[in-house]
C-alpha positions in Angstrom: -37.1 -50.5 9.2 -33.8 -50.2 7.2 -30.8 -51.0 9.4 -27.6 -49.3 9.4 -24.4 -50.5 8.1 -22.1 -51.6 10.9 -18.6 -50.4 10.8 -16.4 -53.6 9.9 -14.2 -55.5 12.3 -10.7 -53.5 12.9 -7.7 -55.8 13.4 -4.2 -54.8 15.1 -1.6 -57.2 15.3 1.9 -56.8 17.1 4.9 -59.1 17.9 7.3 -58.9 20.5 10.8 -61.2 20.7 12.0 -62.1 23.5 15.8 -63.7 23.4 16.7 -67.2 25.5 19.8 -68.4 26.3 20.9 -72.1 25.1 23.5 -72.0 28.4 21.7 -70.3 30.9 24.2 -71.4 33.9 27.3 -70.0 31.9 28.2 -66.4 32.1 27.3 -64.1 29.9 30.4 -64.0 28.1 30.0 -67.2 26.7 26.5 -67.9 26.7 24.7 -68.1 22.9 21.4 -66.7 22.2 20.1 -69.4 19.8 16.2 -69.7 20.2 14.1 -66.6 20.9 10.4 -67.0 22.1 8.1 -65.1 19.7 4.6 -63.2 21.1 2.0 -62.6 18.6 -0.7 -60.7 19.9 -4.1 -59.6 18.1 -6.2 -56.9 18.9 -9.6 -56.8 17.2 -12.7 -54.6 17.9 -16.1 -54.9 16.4 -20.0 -54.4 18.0 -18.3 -52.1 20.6 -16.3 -55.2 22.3 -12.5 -55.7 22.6 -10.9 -58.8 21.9 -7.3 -60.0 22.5 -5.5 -63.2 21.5 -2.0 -64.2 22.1 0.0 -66.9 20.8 3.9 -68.1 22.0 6.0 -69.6 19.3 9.7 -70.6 19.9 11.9 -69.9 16.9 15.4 -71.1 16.1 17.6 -67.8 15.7 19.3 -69.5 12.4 16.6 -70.6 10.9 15.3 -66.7 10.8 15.1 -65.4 7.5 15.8 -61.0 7.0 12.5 -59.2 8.1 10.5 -57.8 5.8 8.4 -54.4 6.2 5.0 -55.5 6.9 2.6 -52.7 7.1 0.3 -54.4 8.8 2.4 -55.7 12.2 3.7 -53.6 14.6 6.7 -54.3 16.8 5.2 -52.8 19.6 2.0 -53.3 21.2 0.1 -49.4 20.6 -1.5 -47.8 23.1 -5.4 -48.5 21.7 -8.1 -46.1 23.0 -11.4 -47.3 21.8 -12.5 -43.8 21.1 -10.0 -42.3 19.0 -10.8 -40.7 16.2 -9.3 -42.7 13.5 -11.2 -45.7 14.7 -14.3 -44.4 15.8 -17.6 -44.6 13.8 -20.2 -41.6 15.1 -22.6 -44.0 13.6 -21.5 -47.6 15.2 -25.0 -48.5 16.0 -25.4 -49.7 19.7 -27.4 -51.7 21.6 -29.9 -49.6 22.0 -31.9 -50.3 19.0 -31.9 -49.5 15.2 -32.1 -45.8 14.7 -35.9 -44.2 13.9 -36.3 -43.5 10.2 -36.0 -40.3 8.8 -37.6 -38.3 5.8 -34.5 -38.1 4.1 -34.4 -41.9 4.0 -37.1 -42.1 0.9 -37.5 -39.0 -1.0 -39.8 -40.1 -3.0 -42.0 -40.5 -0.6 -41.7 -37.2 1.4 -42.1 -35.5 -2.0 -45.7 -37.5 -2.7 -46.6 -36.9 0.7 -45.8 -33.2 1.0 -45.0 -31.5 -2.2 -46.8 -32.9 -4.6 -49.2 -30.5 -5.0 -46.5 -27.7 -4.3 -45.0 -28.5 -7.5 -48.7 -29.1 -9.2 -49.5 -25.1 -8.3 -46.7 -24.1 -9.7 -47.3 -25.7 -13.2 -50.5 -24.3 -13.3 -49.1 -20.8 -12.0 -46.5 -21.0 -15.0 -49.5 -21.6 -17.6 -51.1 -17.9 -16.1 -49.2 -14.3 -15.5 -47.8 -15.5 -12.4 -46.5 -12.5 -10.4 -47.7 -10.1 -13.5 -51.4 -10.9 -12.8 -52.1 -7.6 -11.4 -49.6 -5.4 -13.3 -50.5 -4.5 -17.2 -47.7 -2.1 -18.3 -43.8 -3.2 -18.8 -41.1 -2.2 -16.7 -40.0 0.7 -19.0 -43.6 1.9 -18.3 -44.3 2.8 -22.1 -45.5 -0.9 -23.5 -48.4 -3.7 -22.2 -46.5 -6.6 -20.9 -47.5 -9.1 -23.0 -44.6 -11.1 -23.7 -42.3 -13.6 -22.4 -39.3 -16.2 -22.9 -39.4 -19.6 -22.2 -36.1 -20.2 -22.3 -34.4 -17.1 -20.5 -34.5 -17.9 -16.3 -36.1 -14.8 -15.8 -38.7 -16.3 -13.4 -41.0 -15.5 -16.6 -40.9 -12.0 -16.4 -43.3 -9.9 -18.9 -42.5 -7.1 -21.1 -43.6 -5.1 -24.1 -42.6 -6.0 -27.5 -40.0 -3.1 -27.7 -38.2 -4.5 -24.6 -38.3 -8.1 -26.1 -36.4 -6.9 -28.8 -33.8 -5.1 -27.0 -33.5 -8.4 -24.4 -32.6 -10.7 -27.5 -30.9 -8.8 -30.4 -27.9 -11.4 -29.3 -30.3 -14.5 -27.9 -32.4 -14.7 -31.8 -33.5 -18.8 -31.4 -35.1 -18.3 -27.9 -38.7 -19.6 -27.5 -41.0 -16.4 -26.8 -45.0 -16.2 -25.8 -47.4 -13.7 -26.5 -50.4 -13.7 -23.6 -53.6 -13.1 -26.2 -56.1 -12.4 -22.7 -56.9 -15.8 -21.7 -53.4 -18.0 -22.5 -50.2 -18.0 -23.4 -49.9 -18.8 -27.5 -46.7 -19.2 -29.3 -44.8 -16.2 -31.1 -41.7 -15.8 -32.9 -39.0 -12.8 -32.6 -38.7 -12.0 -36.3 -42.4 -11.0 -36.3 -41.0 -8.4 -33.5 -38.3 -7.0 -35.2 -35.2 -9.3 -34.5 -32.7 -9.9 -37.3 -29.6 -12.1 -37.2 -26.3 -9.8 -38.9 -23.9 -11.9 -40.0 -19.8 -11.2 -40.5 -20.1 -8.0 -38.5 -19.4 -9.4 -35.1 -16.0 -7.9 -34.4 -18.1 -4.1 -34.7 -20.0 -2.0 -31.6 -22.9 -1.4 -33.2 -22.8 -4.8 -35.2 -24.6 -3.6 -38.8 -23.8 -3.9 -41.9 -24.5 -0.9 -44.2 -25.5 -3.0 -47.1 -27.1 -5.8 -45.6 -28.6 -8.8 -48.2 -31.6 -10.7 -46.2 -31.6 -14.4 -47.3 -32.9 -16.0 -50.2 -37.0 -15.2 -49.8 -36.8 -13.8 -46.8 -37.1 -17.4 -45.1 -34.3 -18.3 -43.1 -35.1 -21.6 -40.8 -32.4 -22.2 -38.0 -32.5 -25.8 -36.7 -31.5 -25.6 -32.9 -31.8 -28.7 -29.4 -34.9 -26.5 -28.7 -37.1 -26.8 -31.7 -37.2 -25.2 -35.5 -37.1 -21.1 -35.6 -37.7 -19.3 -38.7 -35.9 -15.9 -38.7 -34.8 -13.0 -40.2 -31.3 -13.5 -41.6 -29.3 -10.7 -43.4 -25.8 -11.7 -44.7 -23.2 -9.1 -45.4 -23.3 -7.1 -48.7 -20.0 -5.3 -48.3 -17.9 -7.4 -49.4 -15.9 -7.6 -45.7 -16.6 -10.9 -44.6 -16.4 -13.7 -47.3 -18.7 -15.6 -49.2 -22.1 -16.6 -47.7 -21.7 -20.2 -46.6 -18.9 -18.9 -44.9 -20.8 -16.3 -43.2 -22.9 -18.8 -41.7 -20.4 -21.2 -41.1 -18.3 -18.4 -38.7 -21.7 -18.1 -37.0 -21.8 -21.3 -36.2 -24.8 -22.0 -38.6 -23.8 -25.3 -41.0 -25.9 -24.5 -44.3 -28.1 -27.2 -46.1 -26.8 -26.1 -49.7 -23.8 -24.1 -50.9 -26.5 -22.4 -53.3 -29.2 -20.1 -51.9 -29.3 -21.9 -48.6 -32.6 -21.4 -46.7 -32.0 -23.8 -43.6 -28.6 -24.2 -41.4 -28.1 -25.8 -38.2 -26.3 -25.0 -34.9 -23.3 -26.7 -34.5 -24.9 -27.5 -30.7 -27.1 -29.2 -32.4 -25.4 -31.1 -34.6 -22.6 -32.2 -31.3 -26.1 -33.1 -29.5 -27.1 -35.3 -32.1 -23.8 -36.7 -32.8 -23.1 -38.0 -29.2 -27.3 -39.0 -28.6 -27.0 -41.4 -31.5 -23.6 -42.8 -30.3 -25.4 -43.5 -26.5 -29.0 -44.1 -27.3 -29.0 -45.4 -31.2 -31.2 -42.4 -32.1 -32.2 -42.2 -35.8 -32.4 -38.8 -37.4 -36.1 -38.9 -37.8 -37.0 -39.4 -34.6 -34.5 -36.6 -33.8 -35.8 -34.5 -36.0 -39.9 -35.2 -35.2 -38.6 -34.2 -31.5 -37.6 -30.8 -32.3 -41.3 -30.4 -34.8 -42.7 -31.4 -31.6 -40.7 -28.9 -29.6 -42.1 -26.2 -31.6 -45.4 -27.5 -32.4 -47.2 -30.4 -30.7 -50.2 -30.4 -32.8 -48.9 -29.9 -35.8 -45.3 -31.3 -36.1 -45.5 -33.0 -39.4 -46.1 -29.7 -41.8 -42.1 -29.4 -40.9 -41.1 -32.6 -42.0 -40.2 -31.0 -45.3 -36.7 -30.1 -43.3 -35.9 -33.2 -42.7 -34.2 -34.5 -45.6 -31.6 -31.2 -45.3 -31.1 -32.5 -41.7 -29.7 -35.7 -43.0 -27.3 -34.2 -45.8 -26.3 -31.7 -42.9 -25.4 -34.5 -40.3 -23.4 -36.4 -43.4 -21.5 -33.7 -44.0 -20.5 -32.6 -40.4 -19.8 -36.4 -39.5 -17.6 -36.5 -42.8 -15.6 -33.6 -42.4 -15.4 -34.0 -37.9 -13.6 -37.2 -39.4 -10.8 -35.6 -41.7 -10.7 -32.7 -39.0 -9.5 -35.6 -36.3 -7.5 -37.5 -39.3 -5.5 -33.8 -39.7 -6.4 -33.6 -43.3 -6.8 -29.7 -42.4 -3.3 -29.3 -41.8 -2.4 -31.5 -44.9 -0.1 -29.6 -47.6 -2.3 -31.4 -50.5 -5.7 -30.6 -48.6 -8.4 -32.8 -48.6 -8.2 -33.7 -51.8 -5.0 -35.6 -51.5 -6.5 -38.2 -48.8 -5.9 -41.6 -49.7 -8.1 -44.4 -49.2 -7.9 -45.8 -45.3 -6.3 -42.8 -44.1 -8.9 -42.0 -41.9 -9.5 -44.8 -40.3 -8.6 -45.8 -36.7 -6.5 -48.9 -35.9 -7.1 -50.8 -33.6 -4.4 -50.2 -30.2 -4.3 -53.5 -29.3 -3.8 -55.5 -32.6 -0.4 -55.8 -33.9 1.1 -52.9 -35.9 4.7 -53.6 -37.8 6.6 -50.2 -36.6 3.9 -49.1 -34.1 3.4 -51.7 -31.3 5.8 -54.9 -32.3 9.1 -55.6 -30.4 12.2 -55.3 -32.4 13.0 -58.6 -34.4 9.3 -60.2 -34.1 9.3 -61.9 -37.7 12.3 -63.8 -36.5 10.5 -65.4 -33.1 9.9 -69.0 -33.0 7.2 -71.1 -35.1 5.1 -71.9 -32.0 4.7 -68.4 -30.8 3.8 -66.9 -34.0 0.2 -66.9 -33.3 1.0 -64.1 -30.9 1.5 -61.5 -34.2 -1.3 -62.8 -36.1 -3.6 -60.3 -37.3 -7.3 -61.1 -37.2 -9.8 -59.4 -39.6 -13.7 -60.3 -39.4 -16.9 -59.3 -40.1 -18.8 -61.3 -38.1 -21.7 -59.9 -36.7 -21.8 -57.0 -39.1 -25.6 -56.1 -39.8 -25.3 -52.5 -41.1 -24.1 -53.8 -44.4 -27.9 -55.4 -45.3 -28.9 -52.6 -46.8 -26.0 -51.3 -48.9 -27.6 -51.9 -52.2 -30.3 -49.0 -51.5 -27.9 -46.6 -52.3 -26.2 -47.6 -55.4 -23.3 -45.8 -57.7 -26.1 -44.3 -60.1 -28.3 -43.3 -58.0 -25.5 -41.2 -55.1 -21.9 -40.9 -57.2 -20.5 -38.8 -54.4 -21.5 -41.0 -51.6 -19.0 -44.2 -52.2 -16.6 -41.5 -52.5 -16.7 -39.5 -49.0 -15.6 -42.5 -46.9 -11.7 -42.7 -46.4 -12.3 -45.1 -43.3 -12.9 -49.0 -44.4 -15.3 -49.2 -46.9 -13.6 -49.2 -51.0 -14.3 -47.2 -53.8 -16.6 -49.5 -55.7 -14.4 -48.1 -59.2 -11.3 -49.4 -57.6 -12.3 -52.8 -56.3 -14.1 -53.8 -59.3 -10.8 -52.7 -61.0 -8.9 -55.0 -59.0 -11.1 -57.9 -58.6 -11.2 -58.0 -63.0 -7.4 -58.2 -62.6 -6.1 -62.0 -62.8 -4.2 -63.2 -60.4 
């Protein structure tokens, strides 16, 4: 039986002076006050008990230095009540015994014991109709409920396709089932009817009167809950901008500037962005979770979106770092950023201007070591494979980095410069 924590020893402790006189016979006129006889008393309870201890110490009135506040000695002895409320514990344990156990105490336990199969029935009442078992029609009584979300908390209430389509005109990457008699299978909401407008937010009725659906009709929309192919129609009216901007105001980051036929959320992209910082995740493995998300049997037939997922993820990473850098705010754009001007420095190293007292180059030879800067690579491994990706095979990508690593162009250059 676990045994409760007992409430730790409380200690009061309290002096009291009392003055003697070095002439006791003389009057008090003349007599001197040169000793006083010092009480120190303790008060300590703990297992319900009271203890007191007093000491008598005789101190030489010259020799007494100023008092000092001391929080934690009283000049007067308190009045102590055992059962006030600021010392006393409802649950001191007493003497009668260690308290019974309780269900609370291991939850585990009480949820093997007697829920277990609670929960269990409810699984298996999610993979049927539930509720809907005994009711065929939808609630607009014009349309067989045979459809549901898996993602709305809507306690998995069915409906017709036209009521579907009305629930999620605003909600187009949620997960929806279509019961086929004996199980729930997989369905999409672009084979009901639901389209995704773009640069037409701002209007009621939210349509564009020249609409321009994507390239093949084949928009895929990577989201945290799996891969959703939808109906996407950009706007033709010339109102909203080009297409990549379109999708980027939607919060959709495109693949390609070009025709693009696959975007990703920006949630998703944050997701990913923090997972791999806290868990090391590579984007495969992120990627083959969202195929599985959507298909389980048959993940791999998407794998064909994974290489956009990794250019996407470069280029969101790229420009979240000349976003924090302030390059977007920079007169000659990002085009002007020099090399290193995105990169972080280090708050505790010495910086000349930054963090440096006034006058530092002029402090003594033995305590220079104090402004030394120390720059290392030891321990480095994710420069082992920088040969796989060489200058003729990616141009561009020894150029986006403005952090620490050099342009290759510019550090040859220098290195073939004698010194």
């Amino acid at each position: 039986m676990k045994k409760h924590k007992r409430k730790p020893t409380t200690t009061i402790t309290f002096s009291l002076d009392k003055p003697t006189l070095d002439n006791p016979s003389s009057s008090g006129a003349s007599s001197r006050i040169d000793h006083i006889l010092r009480e120190k008393t303790s008060v300590a309870q703990g297992d319900g008990h009271t203890h007191r201890k007093s000491s008598l110490l005789k101190v030489n009135v010259l020799d007494q230095r100023p008092s000092r506040v001391r929080p934690d000695v009283r000049v007067s002895e308190p009045i102590y009540d055992a059962h006030d409320a600021a010392d006393y514990d409802d649950n001191l344990e007493s003497d009668e015994g260690p308290r019974e156990a309780r269900d609370s105490d291991d939850p585990l336990r009480q949820w093997a014991e007697d829920y277990r199969s609670v929960y269990l029935s409810e699984l298996l009442r999610w993979e049927g109709r539930g509720d809907h078992a005994a009711f065929t029609t939808c609630r607009c009584r014009s349309g067989a409920a045979d459809y549901r979300c898996s993602d709305c908390l809507g306690g998995g209430e069915l409906l017709c396709a036209g009521c579907m389509t009305t629930a999620h005109r605003q909600l187009p990457l949620h997960r929806v089932q279509k019961w086929s008699g004996a199980f729930f299978e997989p369905a999409s909401l672009k084979s009901l009817g639901v389209r995704i407008q773009l640069g037409h937010w701002h209007g009621q009725s939210k349509k564009c009167l020249l609409p321009e659906h994507a390239a093949g009709d084949d928009f895929v929309i990577l989201d945290t809950n799996g891969i959703h192919s939808v109906g996407l129609d950009y706007c033709g009216c010339g109102q909203s901008g080009p297409r990549e901007v379109q999708l980027l105001r939607a919060q959709l980051w495109p693949a390609t500037t070009t025709s693009p036929r696959t975007a990703a959320t920006f949630s998703l992209l944050r997701h990913f962005h923090i997972l791999s910082f806290e868990s090391k995740c590579a984007i495969l493995e992120f990627y083959q979770t969202l195929a599985r998300l959507s298909d389980n049997l048959h993940y791999k037939k998407d794998k064909n979106r994974y290489h956009e997922l990794r250019r996407i993820i470069r280029e969101w990473k790229n420009v979240r770092m000349l976003k924090r850098a302030g390059r977007g705010h920079a007169v000659d754009g990002v085009a002007g950023t020099r090399a290193g001007e995105c990169a972080l420095l280090c708050p505790a190293c010495p910086q000349p201007g930054k963090n440096m007292i006034v006058g530092w180059q002029d402090v003594p030879d033995d305590k220079q070591f104090k402004n030394a800067l120390f720059l290392a690579i030891d321990a480095n491994f994710r420069l082992k494979r920088k040969d796989v990706s060489t200058e003729e095979k990616h141009p561009i990508r020894c150029r986006l980095c403005k952090k620490y690593l050099a342009n290759p162009d510019v550090f040859c250059k220098k290195m073939l410069v004698p010194i």
